[in-house]
C-alpha positions, 0 to 999 in steps of 0.5 A: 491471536493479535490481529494482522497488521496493515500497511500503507507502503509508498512503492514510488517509481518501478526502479525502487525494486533495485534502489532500495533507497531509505525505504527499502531497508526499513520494510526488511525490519519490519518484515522481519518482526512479523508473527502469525500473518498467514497471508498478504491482501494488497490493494494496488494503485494498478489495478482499477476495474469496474466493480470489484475484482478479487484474485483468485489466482493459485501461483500469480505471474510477477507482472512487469506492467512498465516501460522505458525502465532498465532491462534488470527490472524485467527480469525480476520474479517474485515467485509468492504462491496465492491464497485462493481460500483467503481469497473466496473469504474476501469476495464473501465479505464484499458481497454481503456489503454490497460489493459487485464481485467477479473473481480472477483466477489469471491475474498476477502479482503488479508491481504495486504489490511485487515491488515492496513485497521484495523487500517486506517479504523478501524470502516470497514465503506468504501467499499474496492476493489482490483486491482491485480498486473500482474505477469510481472510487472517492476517499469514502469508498476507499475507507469503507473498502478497507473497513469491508476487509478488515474483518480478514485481520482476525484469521492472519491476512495482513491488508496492504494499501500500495500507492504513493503518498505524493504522485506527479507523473509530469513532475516525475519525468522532469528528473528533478533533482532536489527534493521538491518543497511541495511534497514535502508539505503535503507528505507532512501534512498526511503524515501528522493527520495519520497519526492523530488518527484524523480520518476526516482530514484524510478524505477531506484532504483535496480541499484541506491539505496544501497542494494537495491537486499538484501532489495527487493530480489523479487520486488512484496512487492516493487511495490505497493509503484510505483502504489501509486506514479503513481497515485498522482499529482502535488499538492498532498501534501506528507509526510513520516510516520515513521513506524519503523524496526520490526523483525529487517529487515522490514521496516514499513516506509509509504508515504501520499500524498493529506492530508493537514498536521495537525498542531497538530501531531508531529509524522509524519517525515518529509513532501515534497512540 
């Protein structure tokens, strides 16, 4: 059995639940070519702890874990049963590479995983886990969270790393209406080095690619795409999914790897070998 594939998925702002945008209906294709995935590991932009801390919780709650946005939103579920037993494989592995690892058997679904699982996963028919991210962790540490996990690739646990590939909170309450040419450059740059499987760029990325501190003035929305990388291999086939710039600053730009690209879709950007 191949193993399960990985993700970096740009979630944007809450409202991307129901604007699907240009994102939206690619992450349905893709959905559908999934095969043999058993399970679905997210690691969120929004849960940061210290140490590590893995979901082990049976039936997770939709955590609607924002404010000041449409009413509609709140009422959204995403009804995912989840994987305890996957769960308990992921804590082991942390353990043994060092990790300190509690497990928390309350915690629910934030809408860093519910969100795009709308519409990667829209029938919520997988069970989803989460793995948090340690409140000291740097680009290193996210690549080496990945690699940690990755092993859960072989027994049908795809691993998705769920952030934003550009993420300016100040800029994003502005409402600009235009894409700004700043994400643009940067969401090029990111994009060229994931597909030159360029892992030193992307760590080094703060002091290497341009506007790098405008685009990510705090890292956390940045780092999940390092855990994805982290956790891929050298066969791993990687594309890069347009997503688009909404709010003007917020690019939704995405990354695949270990899907073999379907010779019908004609909206993916370009693939890497």
């Amino acid at each position: 059995m191949s193993p399960a594939p990985v993700f970096f998925i740009s979630h944007g702002a809450p409202t991307f639940a129901i604007e699907p945008g240009v994102l939206g209906p690619q992450l349905q294709l893709l959905g559908a070519e999934l095969t043999g995935v058993k399970a679905v590991l997210v690691v969120s932009a929004h849960w940061q702890t210290r140490g590590v801390q893995v979901m082990t919780t049976s039936a997770p709650k939709t955590v609607h874990d924002f404010g000041g946005f449409p009413p509609e939103l709140y009422q959204l579920q995403y009804p995912a049963l989840g994987a305890p037993n996957f769960a308990a494989d992921a804590a082991r592995l942390l353990a043994a590479a060092g990790y300190e690892v509690t497990l928390d058997a309350r915690r629910g679904l934030d809408h860093g995983a519910w969100v795009p699982l709308r519409f990667l996963l829209p029938r919520a028919n997988l069970p989803v886990f989460q793995v948090s991210m340690p409140v000291d962790l740097d680009p290193n540490g996210a690549l080496k969270l990945g690699e940690t996990l990755a092993p859960l690739r072989e027994h049908g646990v795809m691993i998705i790393g769920s952030g934003s590939l550009t993420h300016n909170l100040y800029e994003f309450r502005q409402q600009a209406t235009q894409a700004a040419s700043y994400a643009l450059d940067f969401s090029g740059w990111i994009r060229h080095a994931v597909l030159r499987r360029d892992n030193d760029a992307l760590t080094g990325y703060r002091t290497l690619a341009p506007h790098a501190a405008r685009a990510h003035p705090t890292e956390e929305h940045y780092l999940p795409l390092l855990v994805a990388t982290g956790a891929v291999r050298a066969p791993d086939t990687v594309e890069a999914i347009e997503g688009g710039i909404t709010h003007g600053v917020l690019s939704m730009d995405s990354f695949v790897w270990g899907i073999p690209k379907a010779a019908t879709d004609s909206t993916r950007l370009e693939s890497g070998t």
